[in-house]
C-alpha positions as CSV (number, residue, x, y, z in Angstrom):
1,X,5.6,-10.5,-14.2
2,X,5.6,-8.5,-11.0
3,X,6.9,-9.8,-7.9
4,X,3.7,-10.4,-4.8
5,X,5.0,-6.8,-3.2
6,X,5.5,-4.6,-6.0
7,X,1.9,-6.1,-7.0
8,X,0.8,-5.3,-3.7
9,X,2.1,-1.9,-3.5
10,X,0.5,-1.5,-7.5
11,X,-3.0,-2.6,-6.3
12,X,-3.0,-0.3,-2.6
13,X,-2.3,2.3,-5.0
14,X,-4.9,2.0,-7.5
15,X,-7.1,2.4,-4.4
16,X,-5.7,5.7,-3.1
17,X,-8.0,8.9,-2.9
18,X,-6.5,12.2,-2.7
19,X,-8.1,15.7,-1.6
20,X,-6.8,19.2,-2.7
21,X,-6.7,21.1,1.6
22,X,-7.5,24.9,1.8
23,X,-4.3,25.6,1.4
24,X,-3.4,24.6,-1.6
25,X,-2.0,21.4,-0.2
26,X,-2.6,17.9,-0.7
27,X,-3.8,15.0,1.9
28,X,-3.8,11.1,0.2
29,X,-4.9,7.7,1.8
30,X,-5.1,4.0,1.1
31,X,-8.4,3.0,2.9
32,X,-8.0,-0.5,3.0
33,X,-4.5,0.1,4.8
34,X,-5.7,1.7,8.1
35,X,-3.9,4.6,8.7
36,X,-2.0,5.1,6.0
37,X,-2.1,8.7,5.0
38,X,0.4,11.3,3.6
39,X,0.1,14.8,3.4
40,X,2.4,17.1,0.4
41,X,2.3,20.4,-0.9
42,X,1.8,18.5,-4.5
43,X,-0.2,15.7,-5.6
44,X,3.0,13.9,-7.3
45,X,4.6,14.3,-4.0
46,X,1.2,13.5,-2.3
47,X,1.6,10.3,-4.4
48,X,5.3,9.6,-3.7
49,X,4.8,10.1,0.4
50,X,1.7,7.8,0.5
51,X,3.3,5.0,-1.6
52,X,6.5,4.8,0.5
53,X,4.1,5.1,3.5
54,X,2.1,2.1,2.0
55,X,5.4,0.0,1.4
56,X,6.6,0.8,5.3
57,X,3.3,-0.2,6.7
58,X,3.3,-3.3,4.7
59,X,7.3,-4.6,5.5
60,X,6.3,-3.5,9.7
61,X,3.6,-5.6,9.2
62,X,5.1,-8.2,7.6
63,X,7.9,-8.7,10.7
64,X,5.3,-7.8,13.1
65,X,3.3,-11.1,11.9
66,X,0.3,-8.7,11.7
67,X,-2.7,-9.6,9.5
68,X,-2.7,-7.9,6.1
69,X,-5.9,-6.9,4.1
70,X,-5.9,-9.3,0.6
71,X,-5.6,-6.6,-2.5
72,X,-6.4,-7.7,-5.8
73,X,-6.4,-11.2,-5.2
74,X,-2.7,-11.0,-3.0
75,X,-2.9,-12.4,0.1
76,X,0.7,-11.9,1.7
77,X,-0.9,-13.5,5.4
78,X,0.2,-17.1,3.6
79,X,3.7,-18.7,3.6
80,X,4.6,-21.0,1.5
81,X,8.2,-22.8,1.3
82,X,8.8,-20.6,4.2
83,X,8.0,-17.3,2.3
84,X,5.5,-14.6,1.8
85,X,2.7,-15.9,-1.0
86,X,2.8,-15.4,-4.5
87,X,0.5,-13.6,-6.3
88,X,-2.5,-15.3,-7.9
89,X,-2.3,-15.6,-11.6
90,X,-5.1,-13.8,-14.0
């Protein structure tokens, strides 16, 4: 069982798109997650830099009381018991 984050953070991945830059660099981003980009001179690093990106833009939002896009069925705009939603189950 994952926790309603890590789930989250599994499902903005699966959604990332990467592109190889002229030079030889790479550029990645999460399109449902406005603005979250990252930029690495390899694609696992790419990968690494947009997924700790994803998870900072997420916990800021979180405080922040902003509205978060529902991935995969997670909607983490709901409290219940005074805490962040649980995932729903398959």
């Amino acid at each position: 069982m994952l926790f309603p984050l890590t789930a989250y953070f599994e499902a903005a991945m699966e959604l990332a798109s990467y592109d190889k830059l002229e030079d030889g660099s790479f550029a990645g981003e999460i399109p449902k997650l406005p603005g979250v980009v990252a930029f690495a001179s390899t694609l696992k690093e790419c990968e690494r830099e947009l997924r700790s990106t994803a998870e900072d833009w997420v916990l800021v939002g979180l405080r922040l009381g902003h509205p978060l896009p529902k991935l995969a069925g997670i909607d983490l705009n709901k409290r219940r018991h005074g805490r962040v939603a649980t995932a729903q189950k398959a």
